[in-house]
Backbone as numpy.savetxt, mean C-alpha at the origin, in Angstrom:
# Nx Ny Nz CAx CAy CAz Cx Cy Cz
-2.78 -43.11 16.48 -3.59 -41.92 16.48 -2.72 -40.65 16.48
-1.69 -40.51 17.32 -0.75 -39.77 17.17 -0.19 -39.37 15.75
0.50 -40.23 15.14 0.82 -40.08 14.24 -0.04 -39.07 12.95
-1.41 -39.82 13.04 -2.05 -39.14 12.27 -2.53 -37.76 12.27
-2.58 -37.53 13.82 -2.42 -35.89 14.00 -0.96 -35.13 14.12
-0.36 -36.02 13.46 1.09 -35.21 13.55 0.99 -34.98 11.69
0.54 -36.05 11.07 0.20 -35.82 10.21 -0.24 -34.77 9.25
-1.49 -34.81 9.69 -2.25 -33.60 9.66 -2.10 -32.49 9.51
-1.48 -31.87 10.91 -0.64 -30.88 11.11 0.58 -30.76 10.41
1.15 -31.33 9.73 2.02 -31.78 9.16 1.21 -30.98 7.62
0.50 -31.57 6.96 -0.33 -31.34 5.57 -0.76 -29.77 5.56
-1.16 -29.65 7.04 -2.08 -28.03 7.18 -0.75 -27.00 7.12
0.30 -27.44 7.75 1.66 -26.58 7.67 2.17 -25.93 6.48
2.12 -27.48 6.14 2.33 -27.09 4.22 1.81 -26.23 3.34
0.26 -26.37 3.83 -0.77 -25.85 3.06 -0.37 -24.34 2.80
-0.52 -23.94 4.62 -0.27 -22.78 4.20 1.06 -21.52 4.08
2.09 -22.51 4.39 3.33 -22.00 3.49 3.46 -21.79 2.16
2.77 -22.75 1.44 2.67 -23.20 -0.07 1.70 -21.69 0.05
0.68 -21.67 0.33 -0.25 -20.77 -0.47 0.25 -19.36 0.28
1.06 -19.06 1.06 1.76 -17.93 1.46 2.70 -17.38 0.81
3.35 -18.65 0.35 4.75 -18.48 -0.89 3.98 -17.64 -2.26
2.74 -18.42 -2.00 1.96 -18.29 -3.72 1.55 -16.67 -3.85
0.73 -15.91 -2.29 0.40 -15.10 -2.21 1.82 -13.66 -2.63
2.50 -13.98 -1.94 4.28 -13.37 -2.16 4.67 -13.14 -3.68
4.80 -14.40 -4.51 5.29 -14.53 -5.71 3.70 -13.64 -6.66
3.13 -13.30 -6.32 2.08 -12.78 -7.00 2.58 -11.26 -6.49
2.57 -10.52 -5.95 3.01 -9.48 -5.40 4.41 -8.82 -5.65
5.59 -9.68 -5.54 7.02 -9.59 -5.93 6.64 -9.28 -7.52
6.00 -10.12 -8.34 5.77 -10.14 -10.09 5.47 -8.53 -10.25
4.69 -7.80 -9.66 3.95 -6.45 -9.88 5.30 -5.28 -10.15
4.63 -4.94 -11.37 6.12 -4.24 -11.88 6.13 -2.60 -11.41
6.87 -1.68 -10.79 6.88 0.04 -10.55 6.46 0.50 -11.63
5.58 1.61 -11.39 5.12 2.66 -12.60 5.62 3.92 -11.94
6.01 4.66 -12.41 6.38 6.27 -12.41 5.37 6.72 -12.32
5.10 8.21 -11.45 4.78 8.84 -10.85 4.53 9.77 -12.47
3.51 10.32 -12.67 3.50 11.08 -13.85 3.23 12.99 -13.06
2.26 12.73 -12.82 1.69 13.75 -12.07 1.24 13.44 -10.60
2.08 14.48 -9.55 1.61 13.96 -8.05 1.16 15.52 -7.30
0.36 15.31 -7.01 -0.13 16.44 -6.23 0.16 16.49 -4.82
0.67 17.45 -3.99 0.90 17.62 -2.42 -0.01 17.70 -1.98
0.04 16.73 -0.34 -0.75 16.66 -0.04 -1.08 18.43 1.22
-2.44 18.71 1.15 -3.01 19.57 1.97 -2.44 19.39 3.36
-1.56 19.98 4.37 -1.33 19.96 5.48 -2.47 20.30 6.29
-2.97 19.19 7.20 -4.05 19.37 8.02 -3.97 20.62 9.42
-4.63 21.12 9.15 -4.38 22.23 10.33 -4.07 21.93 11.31
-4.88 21.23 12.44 -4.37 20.39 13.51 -3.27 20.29 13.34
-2.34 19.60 12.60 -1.09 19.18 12.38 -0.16 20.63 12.27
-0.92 21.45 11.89 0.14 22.62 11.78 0.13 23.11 12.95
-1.10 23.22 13.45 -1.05 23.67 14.72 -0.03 23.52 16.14
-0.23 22.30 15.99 0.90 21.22 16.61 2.56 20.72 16.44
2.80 21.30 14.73 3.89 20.92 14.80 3.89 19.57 14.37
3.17 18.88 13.32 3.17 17.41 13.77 3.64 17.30 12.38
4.59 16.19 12.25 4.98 15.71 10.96 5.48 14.64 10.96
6.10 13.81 10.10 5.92 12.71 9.62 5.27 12.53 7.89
5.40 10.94 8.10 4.72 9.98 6.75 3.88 9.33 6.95
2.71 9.03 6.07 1.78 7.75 5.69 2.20 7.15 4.73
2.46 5.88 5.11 2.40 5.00 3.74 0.80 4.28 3.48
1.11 4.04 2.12 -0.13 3.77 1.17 -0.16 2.66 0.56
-0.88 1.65 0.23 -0.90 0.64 -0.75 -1.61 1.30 -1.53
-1.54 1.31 -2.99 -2.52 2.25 -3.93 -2.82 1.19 -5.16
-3.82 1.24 -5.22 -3.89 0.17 -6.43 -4.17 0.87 -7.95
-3.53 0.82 -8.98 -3.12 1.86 -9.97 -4.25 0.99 -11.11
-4.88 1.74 -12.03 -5.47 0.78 -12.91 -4.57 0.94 -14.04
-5.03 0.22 -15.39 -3.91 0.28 -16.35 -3.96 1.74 -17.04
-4.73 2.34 -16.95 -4.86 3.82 -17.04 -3.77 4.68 -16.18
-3.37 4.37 -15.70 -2.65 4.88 -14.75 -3.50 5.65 -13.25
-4.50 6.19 -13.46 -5.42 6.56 -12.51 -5.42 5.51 -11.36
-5.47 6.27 -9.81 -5.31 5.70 -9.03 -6.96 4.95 -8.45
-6.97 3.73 -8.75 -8.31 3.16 -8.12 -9.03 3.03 -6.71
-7.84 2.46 -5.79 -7.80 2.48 -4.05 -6.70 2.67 -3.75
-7.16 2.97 -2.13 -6.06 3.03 -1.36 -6.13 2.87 -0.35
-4.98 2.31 0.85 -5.00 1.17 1.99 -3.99 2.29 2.58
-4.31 2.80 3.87 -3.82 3.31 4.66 -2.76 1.67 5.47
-1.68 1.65 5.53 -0.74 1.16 6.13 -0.01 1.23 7.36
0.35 2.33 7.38 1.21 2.94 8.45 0.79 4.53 8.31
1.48 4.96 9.85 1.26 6.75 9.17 0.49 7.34 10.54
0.67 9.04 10.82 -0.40 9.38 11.89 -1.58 9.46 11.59
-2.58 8.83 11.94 -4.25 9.17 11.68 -4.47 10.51 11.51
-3.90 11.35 11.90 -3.81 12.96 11.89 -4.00 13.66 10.50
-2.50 12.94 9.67 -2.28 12.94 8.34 -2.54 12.26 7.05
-3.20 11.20 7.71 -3.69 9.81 6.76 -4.79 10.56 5.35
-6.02 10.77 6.36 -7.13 11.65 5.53 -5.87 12.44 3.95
-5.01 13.31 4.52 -4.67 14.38 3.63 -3.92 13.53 2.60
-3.09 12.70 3.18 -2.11 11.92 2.18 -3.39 11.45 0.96
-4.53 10.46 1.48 -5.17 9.60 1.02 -5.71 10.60 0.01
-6.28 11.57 0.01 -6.76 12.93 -1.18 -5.78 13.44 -2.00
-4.73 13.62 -1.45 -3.67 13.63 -2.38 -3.52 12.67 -3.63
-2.90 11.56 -3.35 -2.42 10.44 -4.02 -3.95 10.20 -4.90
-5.03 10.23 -4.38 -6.18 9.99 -5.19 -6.05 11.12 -6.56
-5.10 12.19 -6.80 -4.96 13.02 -7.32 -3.86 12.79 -8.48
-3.50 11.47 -7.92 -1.66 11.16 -8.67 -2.11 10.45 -9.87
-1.20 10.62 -10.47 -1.72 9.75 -12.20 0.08 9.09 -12.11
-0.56 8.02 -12.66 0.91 7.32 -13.31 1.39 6.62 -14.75
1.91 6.47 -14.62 2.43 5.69 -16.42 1.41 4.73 -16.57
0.67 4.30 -17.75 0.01 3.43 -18.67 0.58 2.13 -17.86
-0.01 1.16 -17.96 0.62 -0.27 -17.61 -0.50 -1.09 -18.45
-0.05 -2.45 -18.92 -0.65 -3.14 -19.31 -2.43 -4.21 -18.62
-1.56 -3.36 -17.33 -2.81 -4.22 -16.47 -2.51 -3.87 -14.86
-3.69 -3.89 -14.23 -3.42 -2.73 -12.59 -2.42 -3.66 -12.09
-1.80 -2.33 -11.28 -0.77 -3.14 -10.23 -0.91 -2.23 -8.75
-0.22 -2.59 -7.56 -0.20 -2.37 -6.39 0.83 -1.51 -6.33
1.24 -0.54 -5.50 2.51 0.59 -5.29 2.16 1.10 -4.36
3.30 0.71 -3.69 3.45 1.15 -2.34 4.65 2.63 -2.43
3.22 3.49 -1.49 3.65 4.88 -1.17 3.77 5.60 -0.20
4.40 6.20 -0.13 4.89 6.90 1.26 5.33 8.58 0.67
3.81 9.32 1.52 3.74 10.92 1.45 4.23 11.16 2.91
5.22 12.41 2.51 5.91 13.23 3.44 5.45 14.47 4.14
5.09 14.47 5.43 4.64 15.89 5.88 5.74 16.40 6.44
6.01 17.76 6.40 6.89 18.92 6.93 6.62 20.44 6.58
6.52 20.28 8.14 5.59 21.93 7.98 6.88 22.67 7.68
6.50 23.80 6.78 7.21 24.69 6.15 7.56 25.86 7.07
């Protein structure tokens, strides 16, 4: 009986290394597009107020148009997230044959 739940566990391990590897190698394949047109993002008042700066990074999902489709807040202050996320919705990039993922990271520094 043992065995067979070593088994098991054994098959389920696999499983999902294999389909973790799979998820990875789909992601690594996704080729960079250039930045064509990027718009700055709006410094949130609060944030100026405060002094607050920093980055958000972005997962942005680009269509083959280059137009930006979504976007996945990642990392970043909640403060600044909103402004980055309106920004980048603003960014156009190079033509691609078919959407890809690009990971971005907008810079705040108050002037």
């Amino acid at each position: 009986m043992q065995r067979k739940t070593a088994f098991s566990l054994l098959v389920c391990a696999t499983m999902v290394i294999a389909l973790s590897g799979f998820s990875l190698a789909q992601d690594e394949s996704i080729a960079h597009r250039e930045v064509v047109v990027q718009v700055a993002p709006t410094y949130p008042e609060l944030a100026l107020r405060t002094n607050l700066h920093g980055a958000v990074r972005l997962i942005v999902l680009v269509g083959s148009d280059g137009r930006v489709k979504t976007t996945e807040i990642v990392g970043g202050n909640p403060v600044l997230a909103q402004a980055a996320v309106d920004a980048v919705h603003k960014w156009k990039f190079e033509a691609g044959p078919q959407p890809t993922k690009e990971m971005i990271e907008v810079k705040f520094e108050p002037h």
